[in-house]
N, C-alpha and C positions, 0 to 999 in steps of 0.2 A: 356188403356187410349184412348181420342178421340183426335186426332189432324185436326184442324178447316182448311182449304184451302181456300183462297180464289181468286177470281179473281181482278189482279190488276187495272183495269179501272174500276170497279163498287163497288169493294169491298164488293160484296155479298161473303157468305161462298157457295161453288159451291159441297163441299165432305166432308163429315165428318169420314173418314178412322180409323178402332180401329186399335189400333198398342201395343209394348210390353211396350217400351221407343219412346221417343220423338226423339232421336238421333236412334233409329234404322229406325226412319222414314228420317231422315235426312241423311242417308248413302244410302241409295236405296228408294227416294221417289215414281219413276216409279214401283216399286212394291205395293205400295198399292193402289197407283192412278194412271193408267196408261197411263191416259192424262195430267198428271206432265209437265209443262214446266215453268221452272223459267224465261220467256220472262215473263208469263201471270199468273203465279199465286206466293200468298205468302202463308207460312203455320203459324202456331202457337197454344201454347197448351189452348189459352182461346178464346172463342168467345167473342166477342166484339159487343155489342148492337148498336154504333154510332160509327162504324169504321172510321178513318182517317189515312191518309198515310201522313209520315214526315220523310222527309231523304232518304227515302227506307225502313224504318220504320209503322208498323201497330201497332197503340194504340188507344183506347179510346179517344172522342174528350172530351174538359173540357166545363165546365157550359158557357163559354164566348163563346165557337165557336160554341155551338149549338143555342147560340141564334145571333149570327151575322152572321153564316153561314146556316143554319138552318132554320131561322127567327122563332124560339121558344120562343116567347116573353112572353109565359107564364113564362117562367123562372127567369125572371126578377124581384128583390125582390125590400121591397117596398122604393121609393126616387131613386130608378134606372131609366135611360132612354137611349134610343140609338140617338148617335145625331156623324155623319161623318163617320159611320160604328165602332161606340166607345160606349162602356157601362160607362156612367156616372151617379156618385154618386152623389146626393146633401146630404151634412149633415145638421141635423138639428141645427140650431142657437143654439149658448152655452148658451145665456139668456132664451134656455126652460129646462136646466139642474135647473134652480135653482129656477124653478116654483114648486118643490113637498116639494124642503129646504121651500119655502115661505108659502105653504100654510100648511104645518105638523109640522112645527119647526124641530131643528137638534133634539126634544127627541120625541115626537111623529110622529108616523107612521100612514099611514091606518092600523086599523085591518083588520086579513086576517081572511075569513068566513070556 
């Protein structure tokens, strides 16, 4: 198996070490990387595309902090905006729920092609 290392101020993966188990890399990590120093690096059994550190913690960032931390505004779906470092929702007014009741009646539908 590969276990992913990374360097904790950049959180790039700096080694990708094949090991047996995960836990025999974590009893003697200076054996497979032997510039191992838990000052400066974490390990873990998945790479991670959008690393973030939380707690001391390495995980995946979620869709909200790639675009507020990020500025991946492609992300942002649609009626979404960023306003105070916040992703806000506008919904659409309930009087446009009942524009499809008004114009099909409750027994006709569009047909579907």
């Amino acid at each position: 198996m590969i276990i992913y290392i990374y360097d904790i101020k950049t959180l790039t993966v700096v080694a990708r070490p094949i090991v047996n188990s995960y836990r025999e890399f974590k009893a003697e990590p200076i054996k497979y990387y032997p510039e191992w120093n838990t000052d400066y690096h974490l390990s873990t059994e998945v790479e991670f595309q959008n690393p973030i550190l939380d707690s001391g913690v390495i995980r995946e960032k979620t869709r909200e902090e790639l675009i507020l931390l990020d500025n991946k505004t492609e992300l942002l779906q649609d009626r979404e905006y960023i306003e105070n470092n916040r992703i806000i929702r506008v919904e659409a007014p309930s009087y446009l729920f009942g524009i499809k009741k008004l114009m099909y009646g409750k027994k006709e539908q569009p047909r579907k092609r």
